[in-house]
N, C-alpha and C positions, 0 to 999 in steps of 0.2 A: 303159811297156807294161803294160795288164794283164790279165791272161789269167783267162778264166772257168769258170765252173764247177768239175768234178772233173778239168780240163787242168792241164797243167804243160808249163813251157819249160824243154830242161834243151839244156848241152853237152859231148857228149861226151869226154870224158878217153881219149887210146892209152893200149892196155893196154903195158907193159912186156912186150920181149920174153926177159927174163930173170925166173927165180924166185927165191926165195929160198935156195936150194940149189944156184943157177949154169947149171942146165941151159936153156939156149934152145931158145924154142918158135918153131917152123916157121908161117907166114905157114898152114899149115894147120892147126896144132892150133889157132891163133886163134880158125879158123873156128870151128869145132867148138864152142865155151864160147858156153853158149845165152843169157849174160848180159853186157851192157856198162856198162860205166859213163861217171858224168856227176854233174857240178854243176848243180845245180837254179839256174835264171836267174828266175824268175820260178813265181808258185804261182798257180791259181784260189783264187778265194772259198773254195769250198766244200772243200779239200783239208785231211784234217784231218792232224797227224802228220810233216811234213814242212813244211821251210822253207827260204827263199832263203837259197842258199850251202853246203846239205848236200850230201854228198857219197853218191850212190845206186846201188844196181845195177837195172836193169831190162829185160824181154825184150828180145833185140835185135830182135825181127819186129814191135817195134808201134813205131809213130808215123809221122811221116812229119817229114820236114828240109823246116825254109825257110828263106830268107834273108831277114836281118834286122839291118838296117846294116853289111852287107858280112860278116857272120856266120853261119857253117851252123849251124845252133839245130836242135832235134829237137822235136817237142809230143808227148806222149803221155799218157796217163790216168794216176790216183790207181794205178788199181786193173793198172797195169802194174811198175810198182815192188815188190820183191820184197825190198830190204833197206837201210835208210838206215846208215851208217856212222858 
């Protein structure tokens, strides 16, 4: 697969519902955390900074999910990525 421009195929990783401190977080504070994370599956050309198999956090309100070999994949921009790990 390969994906163009300043696009990126990433899959999403659950966030754990336990902290480091023990406290669990309620299917609504989830909501609430304005960032998710994801494994980057594939990088456009043009993306500089970021490579397949890093582990990212990026807005949860951009991209859009498709399916791809029986896989919910997310695509979203360079410039949606907010912190590589």
């Amino acid at each position: 697969m390969k994906v163009l421009n300043k696009f990126l195929i990433v899959e999403r990783i659950a966030d754990k519902s336990e902290n480091k401190s023990g406290l669990i977080m309620t299917m609504e504070d989830k909501r609430e955390l304005r960032y998710n994370k994801a494994v980057v599956v594939s990088v456009g050309s043009l993306v500089s900074g970021i490579s397949e198999t890093d582990e990212i956090y990026f807005d949860k309100a951009a991209g859009h999910d498709v399916l791809i070999n029986e896989k919910r994949l997310t695509v979203i921009q360079e410039k949606d990525v907010v912190c590589v790990l």
